[in-house]
Every structure is written in C-alpha cells, then in structure tokens.
C-alpha positions as CSV (number, residue, x, y, z in Angstrom):
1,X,160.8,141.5,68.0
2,X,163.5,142.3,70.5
3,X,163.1,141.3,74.2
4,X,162.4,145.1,74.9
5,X,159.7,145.2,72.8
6,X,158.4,142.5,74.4
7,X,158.3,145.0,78.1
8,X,155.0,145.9,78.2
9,X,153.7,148.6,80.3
10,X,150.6,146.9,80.9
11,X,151.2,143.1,79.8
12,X,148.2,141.1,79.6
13,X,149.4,138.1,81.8
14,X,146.4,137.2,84.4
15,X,148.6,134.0,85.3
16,X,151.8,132.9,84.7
17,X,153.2,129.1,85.6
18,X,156.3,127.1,85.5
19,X,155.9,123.4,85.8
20,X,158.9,121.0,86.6
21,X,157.3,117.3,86.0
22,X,159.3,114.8,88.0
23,X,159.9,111.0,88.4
24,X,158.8,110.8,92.4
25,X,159.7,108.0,94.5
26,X,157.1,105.5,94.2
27,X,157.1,105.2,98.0
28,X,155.4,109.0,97.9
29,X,153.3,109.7,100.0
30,X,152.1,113.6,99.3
31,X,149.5,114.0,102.4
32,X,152.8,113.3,104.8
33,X,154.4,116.2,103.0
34,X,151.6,118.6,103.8
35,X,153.3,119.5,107.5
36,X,156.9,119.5,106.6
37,X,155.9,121.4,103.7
38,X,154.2,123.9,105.4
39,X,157.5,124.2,107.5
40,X,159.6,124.5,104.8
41,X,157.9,127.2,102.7
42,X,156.0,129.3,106.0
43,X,158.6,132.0,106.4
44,X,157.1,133.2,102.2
45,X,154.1,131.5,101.2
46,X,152.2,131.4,105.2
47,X,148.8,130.6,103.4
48,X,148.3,126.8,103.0
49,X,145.6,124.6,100.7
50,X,145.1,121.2,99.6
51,X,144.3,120.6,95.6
52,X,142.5,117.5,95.0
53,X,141.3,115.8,92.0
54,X,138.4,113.4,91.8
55,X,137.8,110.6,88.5
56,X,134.3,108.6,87.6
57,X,134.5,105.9,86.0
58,X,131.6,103.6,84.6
59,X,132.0,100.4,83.5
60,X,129.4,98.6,81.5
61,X,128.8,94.8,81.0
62,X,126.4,92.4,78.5
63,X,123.5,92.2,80.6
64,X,124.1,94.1,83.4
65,X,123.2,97.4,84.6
66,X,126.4,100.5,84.7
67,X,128.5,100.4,87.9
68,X,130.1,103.1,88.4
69,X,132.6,104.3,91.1
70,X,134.3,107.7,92.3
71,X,138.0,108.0,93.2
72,X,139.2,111.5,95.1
73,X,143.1,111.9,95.4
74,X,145.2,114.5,96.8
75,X,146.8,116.2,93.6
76,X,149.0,119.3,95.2
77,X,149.8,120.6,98.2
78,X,149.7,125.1,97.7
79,X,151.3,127.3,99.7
80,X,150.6,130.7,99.0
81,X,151.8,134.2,99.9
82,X,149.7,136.2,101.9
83,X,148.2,138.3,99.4
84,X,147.2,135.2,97.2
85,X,149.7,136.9,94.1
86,X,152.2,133.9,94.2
87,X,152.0,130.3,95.1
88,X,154.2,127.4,95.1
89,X,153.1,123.9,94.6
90,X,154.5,120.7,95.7
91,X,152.2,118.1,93.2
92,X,152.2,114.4,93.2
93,X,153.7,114.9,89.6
94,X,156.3,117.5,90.4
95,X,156.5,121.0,91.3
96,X,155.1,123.8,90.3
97,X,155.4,128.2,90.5
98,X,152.3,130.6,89.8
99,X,152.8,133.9,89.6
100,X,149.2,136.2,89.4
101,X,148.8,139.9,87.7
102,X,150.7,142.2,88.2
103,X,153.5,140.2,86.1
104,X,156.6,141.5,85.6
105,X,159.6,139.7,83.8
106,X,160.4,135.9,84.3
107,X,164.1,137.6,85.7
108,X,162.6,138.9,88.0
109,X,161.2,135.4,89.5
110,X,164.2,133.6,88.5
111,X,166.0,134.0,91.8
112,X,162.5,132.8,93.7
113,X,161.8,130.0,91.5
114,X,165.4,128.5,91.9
115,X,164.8,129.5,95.4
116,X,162.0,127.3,95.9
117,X,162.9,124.9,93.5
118,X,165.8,123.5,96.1
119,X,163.2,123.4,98.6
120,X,161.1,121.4,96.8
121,X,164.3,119.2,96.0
122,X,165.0,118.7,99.3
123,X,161.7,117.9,100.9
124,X,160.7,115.1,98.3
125,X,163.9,114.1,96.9
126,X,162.5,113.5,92.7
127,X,164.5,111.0,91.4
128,X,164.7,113.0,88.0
129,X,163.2,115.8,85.6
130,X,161.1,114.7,82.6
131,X,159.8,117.6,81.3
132,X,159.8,121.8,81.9
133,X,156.9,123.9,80.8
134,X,155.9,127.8,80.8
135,X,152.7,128.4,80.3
136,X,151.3,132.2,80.3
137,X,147.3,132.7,80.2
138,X,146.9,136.2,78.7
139,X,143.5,138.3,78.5
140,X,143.1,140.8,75.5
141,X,140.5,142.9,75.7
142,X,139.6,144.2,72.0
143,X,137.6,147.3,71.4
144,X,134.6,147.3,69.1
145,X,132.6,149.2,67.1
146,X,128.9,148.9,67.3
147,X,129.3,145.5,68.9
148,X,132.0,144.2,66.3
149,X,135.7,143.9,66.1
150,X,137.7,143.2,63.3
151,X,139.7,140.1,64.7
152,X,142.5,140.1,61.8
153,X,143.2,143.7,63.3
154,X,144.4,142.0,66.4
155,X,145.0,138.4,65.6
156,X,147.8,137.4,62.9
157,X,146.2,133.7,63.6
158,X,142.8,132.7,64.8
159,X,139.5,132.0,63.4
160,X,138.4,132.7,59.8
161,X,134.6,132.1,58.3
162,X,133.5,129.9,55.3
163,X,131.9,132.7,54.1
164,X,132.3,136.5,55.6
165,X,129.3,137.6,53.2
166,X,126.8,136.2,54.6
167,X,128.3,134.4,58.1
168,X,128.9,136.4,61.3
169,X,131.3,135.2,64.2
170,X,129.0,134.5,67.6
171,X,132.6,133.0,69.2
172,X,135.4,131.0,68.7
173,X,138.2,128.6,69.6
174,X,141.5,127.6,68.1
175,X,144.0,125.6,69.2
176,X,147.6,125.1,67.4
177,X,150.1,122.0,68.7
178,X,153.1,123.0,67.0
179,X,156.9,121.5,67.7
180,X,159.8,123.7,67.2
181,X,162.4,122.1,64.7
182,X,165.8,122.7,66.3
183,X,165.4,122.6,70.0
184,X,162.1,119.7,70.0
185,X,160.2,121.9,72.4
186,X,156.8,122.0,71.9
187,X,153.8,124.6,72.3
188,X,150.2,124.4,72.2
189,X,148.5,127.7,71.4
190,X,144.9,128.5,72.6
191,X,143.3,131.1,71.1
192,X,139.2,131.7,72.8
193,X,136.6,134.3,72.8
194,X,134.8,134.9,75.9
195,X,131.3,137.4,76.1
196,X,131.5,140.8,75.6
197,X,132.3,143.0,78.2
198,X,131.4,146.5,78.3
199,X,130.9,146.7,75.0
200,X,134.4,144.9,74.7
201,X,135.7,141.2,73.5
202,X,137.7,139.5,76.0
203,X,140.0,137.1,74.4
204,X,141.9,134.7,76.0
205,X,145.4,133.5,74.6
206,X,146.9,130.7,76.5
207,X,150.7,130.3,75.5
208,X,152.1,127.1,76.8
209,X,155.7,125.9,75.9
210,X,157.4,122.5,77.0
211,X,160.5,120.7,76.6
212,X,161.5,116.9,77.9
213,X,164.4,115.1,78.0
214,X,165.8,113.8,81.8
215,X,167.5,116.0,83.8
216,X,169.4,115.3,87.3
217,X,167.2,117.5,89.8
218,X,170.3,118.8,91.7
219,X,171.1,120.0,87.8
220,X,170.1,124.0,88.1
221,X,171.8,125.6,85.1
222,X,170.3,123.2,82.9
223,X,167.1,123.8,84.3
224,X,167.8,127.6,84.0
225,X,168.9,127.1,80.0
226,X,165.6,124.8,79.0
227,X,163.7,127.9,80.8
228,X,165.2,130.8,78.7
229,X,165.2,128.4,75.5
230,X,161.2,128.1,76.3
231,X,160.8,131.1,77.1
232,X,162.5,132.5,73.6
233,X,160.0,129.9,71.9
234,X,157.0,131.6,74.3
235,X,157.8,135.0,73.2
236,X,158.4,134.3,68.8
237,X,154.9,132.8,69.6
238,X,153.4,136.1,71.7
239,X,155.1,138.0,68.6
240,X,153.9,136.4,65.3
241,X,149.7,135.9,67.1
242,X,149.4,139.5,68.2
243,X,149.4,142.2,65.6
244,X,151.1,146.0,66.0
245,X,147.7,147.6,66.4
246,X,147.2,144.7,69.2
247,X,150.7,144.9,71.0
248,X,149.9,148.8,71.1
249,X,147.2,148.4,73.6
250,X,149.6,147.0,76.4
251,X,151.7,150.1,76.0
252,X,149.5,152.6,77.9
C-alpha cells in the first residue's frame, strides 16, 4: 500500500509513542531532574507530573510464614502541553514522546521530537542508545448486525474458532512477536476485543515496532533512519491486519 494510502481522513490512532531506551549514568538520579526539567521543557509542555511504579515481592521459606515487602520508585518525570494532547517524558530508562488523538503524520512530529530529543540529551547526558521503538495503539470500531460482526471482514489476522458450527466468539486476544528478516527490527502485534458499544465492537490493535543496536546519542540522522525504517515496518503491518472494507471506515 503506498504511503498515501496510508493518509487517513480519520485514522484510528488514540495514542501514538516513540521510545528512545538509553544507557544512563549510573550516578542518575531522576527526582533531581524534576526542576531542571521542568525549566527546560516549560516554555511547551508547562504541565508537570511524576510517574511512579511500585513492585511486591514475597519471599517464602521452609517453615516460615511469607514476608513480603513493597518497593515504590520514581519511573518518569511528564511534562505535558497544556491541553494534555502531547507529552514528553524524561524516564529512568530513557526518553520518551506521546502524541494523543487527533494524530496526524509522524512528519509532522519529526521536527518536535528531534526538538526535544536534544533537550533530553542535554539535561541527562545518556551515555548511549540501545534500542528505538514506535508503538501506535489504534481503536476500530466495527459495525454489527444484530449484535454480530464478521471479524474476517475486517481482520486479515486475528482469532479463528475450533468449530464456527456450533462455537460463538464472546472475545478475544491475539498477540504476534514477529522479527523482520533484513533490517532485525522486531514487532509485537496485539490484536483485543473490548465490549460492545452502541451496538458496535471496539477493537484495539496495538502496533509496536523496535529496533536495537548502540547508537551515539549526539547521532540524529541515524536516529531519524531507524525511525522511518520502523516506521515502514509499522505501516506493512497496519496494511496486511486491516482489510479494504476495514481501511474504508477511516476514510469518512
């Protein structure tokens, strides 16, 4: 399918993310980022959170009752534009752009994403690159009749029964980890249903694309080609899971 094809009127991105996973100095520390940060990004993204993550573990031992303990960490730092559309994140792991609905074209968000991208650089100094990912969460809303849809209509991949006599699909969830052959980038395809919605099925298809390999931060154009190479990979994908009839429905 050719890239303008692929410009739908009405895409069905809700989210769209580019991650940039990083070797960081081991002398990080990301909570004395947070006002710097904020300094560095304010004059665009004025709106400010904290991410955090927290783990349980349990251990058990012989003869001994189940201990267990909680760890919470700081896990991003956000900064936000004022209408909540578009956010950049400086992570313990890297860095990271979201871009909300409405979506446009990853050209568009080039510009911003290097942009931001030397910021990031700049405030916590990564020592390299070791991976770049796109990921694009898509909703699909698929008509029905009388409460039913027929999914290979819409879905060139996706669930398939045992036994379409007698069994009848309640949901579903399929998941493809796949590694493209000349390049080594890698995807992992999420196909889900949610409940139905107005008389509607919501699907969610969650297209992520990665490549690694070590790249010097400072290194932009070779950032730029691993993103249009994924990005070409993100697209085959988008083309070959939705049908015609499907593709059609992002065109009004």
């Amino acid at each position: 399918m050719s890239a303008l094809k692929l410009r739908l009127a009405n895409p069905p991105i809700v989210e769209a993310v580019v991650d940039i996973d990083c070797d960081m100095p081991p002398t990080l520390n990301l909570a004395s980022l947070e006002a710097p940060a904020r300094d560095c990004f304010r004059d665009h993204y004025p709106k400010f959170q904290a991410r955090y993550v927290q783990e349980t573990k349990i251990e058990t031992k012989p003869d001994q009752p189940p201990q267990m303990s909680v760890r919470k960490g700081l896990e991003a730092l956000q900064l936000l534009h004022e209408d909540g559309k578009q956010l950049v994140q400086v992570r313990a792991q890297g860095f990271s752009f979201n871009r909300l609905a409405p979506y446009t074209s990853l050209d568009e968000y080039l510009p911003e994403i290097e942009r931001t991208w030397r910021l990031f650089v700049g405030l916590a100094s990564p020592i390299q690159i070791r991976a770049v990912r796109l990921r694009y969460i898509n909703r699909i809303v698929l008509p029905t009749e009388a409460g039913r849809v027929e999914l290979n209509d819409y879905l060139k991949i996706g669930p398939r029964l045992p036994d379409e006599e007698t069994l009848t699909l309640a949901s579903f969830l399929s998941q493809h980890a796949v590694v493209e052959a000349v390049t080594g980038n890698q995807a992992n395809i999420v196909l889900s249903s949610q409940a139905l919605e107005k008389g509607n099925l919501p699907i969610i298809f969650d297209n992520c694309v990665a490549g690694a390999g070590p790249t010097a931060p400072e290194d932009w154009p070779c950032i730029l080609e691993k993103l249009l190479s994924l990005r070409n990979l993100k697209n085959r994908i988008f083309e070959n899971t939705l049908t015609e009839k499907c593709l059609k429905l992002f065109q009004d």
